[in-house]
C-alpha positions as CSV (number, residue, x, y, z in Angstrom):
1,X,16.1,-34.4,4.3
2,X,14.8,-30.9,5.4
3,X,17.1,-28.9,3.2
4,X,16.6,-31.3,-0.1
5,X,12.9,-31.0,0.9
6,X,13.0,-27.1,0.9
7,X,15.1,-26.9,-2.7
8,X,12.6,-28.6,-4.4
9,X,9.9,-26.6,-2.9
10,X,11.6,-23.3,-4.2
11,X,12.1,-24.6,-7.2
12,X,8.0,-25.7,-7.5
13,X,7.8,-21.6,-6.4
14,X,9.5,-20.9,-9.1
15,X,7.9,-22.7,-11.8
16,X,4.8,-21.3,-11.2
17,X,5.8,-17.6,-10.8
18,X,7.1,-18.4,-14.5
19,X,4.3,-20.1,-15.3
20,X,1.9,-17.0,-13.9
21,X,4.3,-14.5,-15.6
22,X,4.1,-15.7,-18.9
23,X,0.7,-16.2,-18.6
24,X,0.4,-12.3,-17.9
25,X,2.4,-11.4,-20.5
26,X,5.4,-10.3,-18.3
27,X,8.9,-10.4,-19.0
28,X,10.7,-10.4,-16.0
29,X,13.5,-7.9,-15.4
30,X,16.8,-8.9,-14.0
31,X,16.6,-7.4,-10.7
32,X,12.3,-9.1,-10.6
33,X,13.9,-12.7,-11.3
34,X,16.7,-12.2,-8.4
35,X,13.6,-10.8,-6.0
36,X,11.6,-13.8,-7.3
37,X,14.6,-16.4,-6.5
38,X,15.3,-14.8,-3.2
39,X,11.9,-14.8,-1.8
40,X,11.2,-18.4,-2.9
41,X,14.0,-19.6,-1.0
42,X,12.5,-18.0,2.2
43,X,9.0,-18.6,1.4
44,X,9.7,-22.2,0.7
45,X,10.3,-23.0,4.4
46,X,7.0,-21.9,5.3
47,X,5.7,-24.3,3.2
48,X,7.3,-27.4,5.4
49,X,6.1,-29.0,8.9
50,X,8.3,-26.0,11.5
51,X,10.5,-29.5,12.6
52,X,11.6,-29.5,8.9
53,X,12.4,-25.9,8.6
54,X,16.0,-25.2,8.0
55,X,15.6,-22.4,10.8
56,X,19.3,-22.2,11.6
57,X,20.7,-21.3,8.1
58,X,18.1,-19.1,6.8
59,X,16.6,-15.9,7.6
60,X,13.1,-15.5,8.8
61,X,11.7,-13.1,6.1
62,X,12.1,-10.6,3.0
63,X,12.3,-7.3,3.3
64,X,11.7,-6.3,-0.6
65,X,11.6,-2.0,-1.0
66,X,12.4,0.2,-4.2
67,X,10.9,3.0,-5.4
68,X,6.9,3.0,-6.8
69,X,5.5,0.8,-9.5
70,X,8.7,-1.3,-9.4
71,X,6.3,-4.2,-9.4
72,X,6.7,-5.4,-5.2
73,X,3.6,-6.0,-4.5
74,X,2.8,-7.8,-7.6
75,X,6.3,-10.5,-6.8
76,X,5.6,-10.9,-3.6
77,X,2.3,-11.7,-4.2
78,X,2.9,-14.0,-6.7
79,X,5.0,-16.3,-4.5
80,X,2.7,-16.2,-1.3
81,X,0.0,-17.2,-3.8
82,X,2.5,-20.3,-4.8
83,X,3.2,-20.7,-1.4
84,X,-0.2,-21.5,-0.4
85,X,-1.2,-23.4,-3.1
86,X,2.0,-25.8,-1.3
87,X,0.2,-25.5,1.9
88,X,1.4,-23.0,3.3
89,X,-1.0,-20.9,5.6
90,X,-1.5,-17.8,3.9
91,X,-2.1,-13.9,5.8
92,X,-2.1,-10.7,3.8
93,X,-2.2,-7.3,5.6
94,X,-1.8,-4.1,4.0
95,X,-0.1,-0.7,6.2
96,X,-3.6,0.8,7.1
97,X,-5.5,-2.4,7.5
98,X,-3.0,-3.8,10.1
99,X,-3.0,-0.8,12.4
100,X,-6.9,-0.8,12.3
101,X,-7.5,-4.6,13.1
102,X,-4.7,-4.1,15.4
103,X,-5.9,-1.1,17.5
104,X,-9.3,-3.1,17.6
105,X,-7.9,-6.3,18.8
106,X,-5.9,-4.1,21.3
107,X,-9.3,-2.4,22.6
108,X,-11.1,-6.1,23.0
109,X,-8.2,-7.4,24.9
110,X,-7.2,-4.2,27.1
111,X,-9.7,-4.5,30.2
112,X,-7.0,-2.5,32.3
113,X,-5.0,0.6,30.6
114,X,-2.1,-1.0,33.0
115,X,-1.8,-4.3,30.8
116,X,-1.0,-2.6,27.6
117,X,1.8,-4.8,26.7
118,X,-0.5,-7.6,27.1
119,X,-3.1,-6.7,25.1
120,X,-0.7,-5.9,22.2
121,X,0.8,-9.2,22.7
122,X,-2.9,-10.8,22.6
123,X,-4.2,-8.8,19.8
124,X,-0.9,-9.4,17.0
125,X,-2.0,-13.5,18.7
126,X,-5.3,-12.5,17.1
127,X,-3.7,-11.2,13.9
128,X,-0.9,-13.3,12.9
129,X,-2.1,-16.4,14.7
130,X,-1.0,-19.9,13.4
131,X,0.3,-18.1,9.8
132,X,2.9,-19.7,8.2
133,X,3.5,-16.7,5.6
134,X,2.5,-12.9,6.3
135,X,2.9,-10.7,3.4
136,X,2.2,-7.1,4.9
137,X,2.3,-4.4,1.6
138,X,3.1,-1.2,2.1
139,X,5.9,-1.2,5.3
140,X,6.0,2.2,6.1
141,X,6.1,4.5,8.8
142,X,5.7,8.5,9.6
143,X,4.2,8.0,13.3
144,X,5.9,7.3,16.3
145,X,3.4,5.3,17.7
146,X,3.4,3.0,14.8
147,X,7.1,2.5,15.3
148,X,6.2,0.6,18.4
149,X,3.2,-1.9,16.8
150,X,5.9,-2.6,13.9
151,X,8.9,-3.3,15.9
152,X,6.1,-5.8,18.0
153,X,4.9,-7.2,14.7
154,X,8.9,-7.9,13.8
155,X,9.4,-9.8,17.0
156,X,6.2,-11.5,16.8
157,X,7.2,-13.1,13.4
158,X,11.1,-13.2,12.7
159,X,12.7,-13.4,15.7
160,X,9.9,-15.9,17.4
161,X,10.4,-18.1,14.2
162,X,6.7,-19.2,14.2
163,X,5.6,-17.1,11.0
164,X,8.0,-16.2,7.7
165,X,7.4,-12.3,7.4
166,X,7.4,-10.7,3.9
167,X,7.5,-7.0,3.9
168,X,7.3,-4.5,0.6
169,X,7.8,-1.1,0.9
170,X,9.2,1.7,-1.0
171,X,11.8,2.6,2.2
172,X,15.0,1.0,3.2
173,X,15.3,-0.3,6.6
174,X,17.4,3.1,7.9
175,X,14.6,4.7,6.0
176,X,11.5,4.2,8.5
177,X,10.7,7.0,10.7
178,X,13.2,9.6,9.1
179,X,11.6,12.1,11.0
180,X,15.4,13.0,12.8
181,X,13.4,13.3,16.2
182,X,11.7,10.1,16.3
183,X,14.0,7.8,14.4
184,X,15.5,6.8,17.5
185,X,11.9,5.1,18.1
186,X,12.4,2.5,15.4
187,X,16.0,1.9,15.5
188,X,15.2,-1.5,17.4
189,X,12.5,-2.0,14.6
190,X,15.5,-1.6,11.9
191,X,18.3,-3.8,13.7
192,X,15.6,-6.6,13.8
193,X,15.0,-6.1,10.0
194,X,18.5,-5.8,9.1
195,X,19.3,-9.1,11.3
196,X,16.8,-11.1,10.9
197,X,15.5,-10.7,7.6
198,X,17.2,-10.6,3.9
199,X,16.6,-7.1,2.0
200,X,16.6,-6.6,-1.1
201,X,16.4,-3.2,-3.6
202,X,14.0,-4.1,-6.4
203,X,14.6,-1.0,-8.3
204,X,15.2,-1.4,-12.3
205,X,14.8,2.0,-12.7
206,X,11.9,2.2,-14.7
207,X,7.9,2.5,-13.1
208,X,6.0,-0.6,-14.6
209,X,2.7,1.0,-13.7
210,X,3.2,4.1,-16.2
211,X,4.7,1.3,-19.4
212,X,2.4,1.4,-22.0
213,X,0.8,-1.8,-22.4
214,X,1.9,-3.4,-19.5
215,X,0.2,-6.3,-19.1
216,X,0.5,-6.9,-15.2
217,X,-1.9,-4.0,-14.8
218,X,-5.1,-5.3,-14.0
219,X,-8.1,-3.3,-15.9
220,X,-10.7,-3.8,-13.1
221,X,-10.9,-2.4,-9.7
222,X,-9.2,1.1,-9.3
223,X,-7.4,1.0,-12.8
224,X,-11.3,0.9,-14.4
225,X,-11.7,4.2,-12.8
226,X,-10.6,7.5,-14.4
227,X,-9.6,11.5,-14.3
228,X,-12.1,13.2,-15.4
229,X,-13.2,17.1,-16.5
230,X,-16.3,17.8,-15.3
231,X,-18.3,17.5,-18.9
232,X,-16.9,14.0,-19.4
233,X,-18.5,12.6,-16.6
234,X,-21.9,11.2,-19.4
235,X,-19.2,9.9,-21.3
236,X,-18.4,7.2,-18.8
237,X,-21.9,6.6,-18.0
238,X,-21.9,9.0,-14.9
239,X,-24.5,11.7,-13.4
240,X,-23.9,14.2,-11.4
241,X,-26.0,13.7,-8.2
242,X,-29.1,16.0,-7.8
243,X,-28.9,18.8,-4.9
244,X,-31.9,16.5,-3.4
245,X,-29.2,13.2,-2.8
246,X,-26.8,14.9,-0.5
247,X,-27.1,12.9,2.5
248,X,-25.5,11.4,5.7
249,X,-22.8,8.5,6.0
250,X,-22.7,7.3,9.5
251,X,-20.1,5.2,11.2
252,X,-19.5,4.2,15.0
253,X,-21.7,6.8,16.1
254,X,-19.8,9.3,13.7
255,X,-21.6,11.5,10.8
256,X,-20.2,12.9,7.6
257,X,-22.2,14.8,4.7
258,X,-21.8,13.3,1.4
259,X,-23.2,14.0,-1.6
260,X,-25.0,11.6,-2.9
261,X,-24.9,7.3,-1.7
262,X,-26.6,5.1,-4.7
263,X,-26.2,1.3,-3.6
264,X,-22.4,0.6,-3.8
265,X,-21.7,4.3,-5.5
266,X,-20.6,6.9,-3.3
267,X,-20.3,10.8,-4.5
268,X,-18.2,13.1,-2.1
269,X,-15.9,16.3,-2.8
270,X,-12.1,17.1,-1.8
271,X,-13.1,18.9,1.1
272,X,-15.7,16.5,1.9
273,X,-12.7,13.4,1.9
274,X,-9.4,15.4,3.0
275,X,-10.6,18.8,4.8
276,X,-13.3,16.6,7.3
277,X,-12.1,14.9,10.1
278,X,-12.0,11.2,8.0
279,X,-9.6,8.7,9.6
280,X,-8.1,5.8,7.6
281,X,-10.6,3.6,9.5
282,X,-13.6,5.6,8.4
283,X,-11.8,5.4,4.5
284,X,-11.4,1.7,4.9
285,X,-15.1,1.0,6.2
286,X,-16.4,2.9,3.3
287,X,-14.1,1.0,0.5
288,X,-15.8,-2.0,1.9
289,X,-19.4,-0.8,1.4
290,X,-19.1,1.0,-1.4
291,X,-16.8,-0.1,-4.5
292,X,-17.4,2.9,-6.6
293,X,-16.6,6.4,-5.7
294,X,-16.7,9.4,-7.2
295,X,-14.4,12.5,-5.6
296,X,-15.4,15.4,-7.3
297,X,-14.1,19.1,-7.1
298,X,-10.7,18.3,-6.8
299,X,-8.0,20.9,-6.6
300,X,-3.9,21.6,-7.2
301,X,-2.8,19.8,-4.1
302,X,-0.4,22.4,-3.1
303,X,-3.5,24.4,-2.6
304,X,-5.2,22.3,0.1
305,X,-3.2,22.5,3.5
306,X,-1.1,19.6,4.9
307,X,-3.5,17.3,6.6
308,X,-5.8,17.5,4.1
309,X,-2.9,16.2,1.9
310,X,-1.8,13.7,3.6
311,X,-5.5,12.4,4.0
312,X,-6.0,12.5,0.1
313,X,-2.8,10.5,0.2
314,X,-4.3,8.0,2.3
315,X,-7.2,7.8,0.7
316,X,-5.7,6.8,-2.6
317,X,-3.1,4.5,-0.7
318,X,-6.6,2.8,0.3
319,X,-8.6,2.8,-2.8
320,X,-5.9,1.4,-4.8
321,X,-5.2,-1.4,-2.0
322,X,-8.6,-2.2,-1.7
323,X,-9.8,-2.3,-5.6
324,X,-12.1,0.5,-5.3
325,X,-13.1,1.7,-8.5
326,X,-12.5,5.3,-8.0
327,X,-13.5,8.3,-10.5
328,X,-11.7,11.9,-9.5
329,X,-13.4,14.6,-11.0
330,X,-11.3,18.3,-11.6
331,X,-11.2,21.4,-13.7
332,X,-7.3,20.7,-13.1
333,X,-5.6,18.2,-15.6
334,X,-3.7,15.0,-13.8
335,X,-0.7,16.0,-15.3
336,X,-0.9,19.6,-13.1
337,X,-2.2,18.0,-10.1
338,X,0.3,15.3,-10.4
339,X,3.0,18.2,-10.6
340,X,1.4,20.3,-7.7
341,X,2.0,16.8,-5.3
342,X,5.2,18.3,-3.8
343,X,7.1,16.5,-1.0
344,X,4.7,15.0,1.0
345,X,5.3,12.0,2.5
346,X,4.3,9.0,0.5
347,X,3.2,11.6,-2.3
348,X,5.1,9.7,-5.0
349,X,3.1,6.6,-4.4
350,X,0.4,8.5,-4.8
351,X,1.4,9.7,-8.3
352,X,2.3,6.3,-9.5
353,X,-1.5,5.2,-8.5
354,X,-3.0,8.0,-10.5
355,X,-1.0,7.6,-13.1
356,X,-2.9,4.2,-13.9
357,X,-5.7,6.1,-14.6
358,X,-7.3,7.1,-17.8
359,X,-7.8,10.6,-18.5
360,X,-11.0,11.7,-20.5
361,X,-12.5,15.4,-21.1
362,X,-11.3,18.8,-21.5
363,X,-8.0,19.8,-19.3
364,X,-8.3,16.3,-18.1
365,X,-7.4,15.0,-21.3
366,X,-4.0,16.7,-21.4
367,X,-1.6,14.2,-21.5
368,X,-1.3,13.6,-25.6
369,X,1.5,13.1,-27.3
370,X,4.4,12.2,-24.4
371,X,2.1,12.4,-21.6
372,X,3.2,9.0,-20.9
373,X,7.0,10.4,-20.3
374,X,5.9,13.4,-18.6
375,X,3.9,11.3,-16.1
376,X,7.3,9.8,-15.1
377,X,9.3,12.8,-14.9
378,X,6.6,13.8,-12.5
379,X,7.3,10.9,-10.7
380,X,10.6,11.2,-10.3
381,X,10.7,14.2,-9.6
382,X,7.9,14.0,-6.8
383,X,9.8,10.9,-5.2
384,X,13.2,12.5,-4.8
385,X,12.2,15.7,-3.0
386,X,9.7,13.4,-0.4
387,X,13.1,11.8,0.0
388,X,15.4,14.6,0.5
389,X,13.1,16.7,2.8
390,X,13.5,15.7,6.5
391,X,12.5,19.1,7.2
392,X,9.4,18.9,5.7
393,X,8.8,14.9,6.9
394,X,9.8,16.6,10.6
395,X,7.0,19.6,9.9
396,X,4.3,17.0,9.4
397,X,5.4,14.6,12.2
398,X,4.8,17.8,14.4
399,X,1.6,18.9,13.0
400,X,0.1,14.9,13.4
């Protein structure tokens, strides 16, 4: 009963992820329908009372990874979505997110520094609760420390049974923490991910995000924002703030000059975002108060030094994750900063993100004719040296 039960559930999935995908306009690539297929079969458990789930002969999640813009986020999505219009109870986390409700929920419940474990254990209670389905976007991980809340997150979900686990990410499993002296720290992390869950390469080679016309890009949020040259900034019904609105953002007893806060519009610099000492939590705190921002001043990236580039990374990672309608203002084009990204880590997600943007004004306007195909080379070219750089991943590792 339990097993006929879960086949027609994944086959309801998938009628309306081909219902939603024509809908959008989307064709979906061979290597999209076999992601689609696989993780309605999972996701269709969590859809059924636990005593009904065929625990036994099926894995307890998805581990879906590929390269940028390969459309992860947007399948996975699509069949929580499903999922919970089933029944299903529904959770969506995203990388940054997670570790900053996490090291919250970890403070509340930590009355003793002794009773660590137990707090951890409390606060992923707090987190995950009574979910059915977790989708968590953006698996990644640089930090050693994050090894540890990850490979408690894994056990918490898959191998506990209680909650189906979903993960996207643009790493393989033997890909987390490639810093050579730290791997070691998520090892147990990858064994659980490799056993317990079914992973699957959604790369078709090509990066929806930069396909003309592609319909699955949505045009409000951080797509409605833009590149801009610095005279183009009336043409999208911008103005420059007045040396009289620099001001103050405070947060948790913390201050940071901006330059100008109007209602839900913030104005800052480069240096005022990456060179200050701005943590993701600060970054997310502001994408929730303000939903328009304007980064202004912005250099070559090679130019800036590496925390300030990985905190730019971030901060896109962020923007883009959280809808923020974000403006970056430069006398640089996007097609040279794009070029000037380099081997960071995570700097080719990065590129994909700004690649979504229009580009209006001056040297900002300089993709023309091809731009389109240079924006991808850029890409690819960006993605393969993050990836074949472990002394550069081991360099940053050091210097966090």
């Amino acid at each position: 009963m339990g097993e006929r039960r879960h086949r027609r559930r994944q086959e309801q999935l998938l009628t309306f992820v081909a219902e939603q995908a024509t809908h959008q306009g989307i064709e979906l690539q061979p290597a999209q329908e076999l992601a689609m297929r696989t993780l309605a079969d999972v996701a269709a458990a969590s859809t059924l009372p636990h005593r009904r789930r065929p625990h036994r002969r099926r894995r307890g999640g998805v581990h879906l990874h590929g390269p940028a813009g390969r459309g992860k986020t947007w399948s996975a999505d699509l069949v929580v979505a499903s999922a919970e219009r089933l029944g299903a109870r529904v959770r969506r986390m995203h990388f940054h997110r997670f570790l900053d409700d996490l090291h919250r929920a970890v403070h509340r419940h930590r009355a003793d520094p002794r009773e660590h474990d137990r707090a951890v254990e409390a606060a992923l209670d707090d987190l995950v609760g009574e979910t059915d389905l977790l989708l968590f976007d953006e698996f990644h991980v640089h930090d050693a420390g994050d090894a540890h809340f990850l490979t408690r997150l894994l056990r918490r979900t898959v191998v506990s049974g209680r909650t189906t686990l979903i993960t996207t990410s643009n790493y393989p499993p033997e890909g987390l923490l490639p810093n050579p002296l730290w791997h070691h720290l998520m090892e147990p992390g990858i064994a659980l991910i490799r056993e317990r869950m079914v992973v699957l390469d959604l790369d078709d080679g090509v990066d929806h995000r930069l396909r003309e016309g592609e319909s699955s890009v949505r045009p409000g949020g951080f797509a409605a924002g833009g590149w801009l040259a610095p005279e183009a900034l009336a043409d999208v019904g911008l103005a420059a703030p007045t040396a009289g609105e620099d001001c103050v953002v405070r947060r948790g007893g913390r201050a940071f000059e901006v330059l100008a806060r109007r209602e839900a519009e913030l104005w800052l610099s480069f240096a005022q975002l990456a060179e200050a000492p701005l943590s993701t939590r600060e970054m997310l705190q502001w994408a929730e108060q303000f939903r328009c921002w304007v980064i202004v001043d912005v250099p070559r990236l090679d130019t800036a030094d590496e925390e300030a580039q990985q905190r730019f990374i971030h901060a896109v990672d962020i923007l883009a994750d959280q809808e923020v309608t974000t403006w970056f203002v430069s006398e640089v084009s996007r097609e040279r900063f794009l070029a000037s990204a380099g081997p960071r880590p995570d700097a080719f997600r990065m590129v994909s993100r700004l690649a979504l943007l229009a580009a209006r004004g001056g040297v900002a306007d300089a993709r023309g004719v091809g731009g389109r195909r240079r924006d991808v080379e850029v890409l690819q070219r960006v993605e393969t040296d993050g990836r074949r750089d472990p002394d550069h991943r081991r360099r940053v590792a050091d210097d966090r």
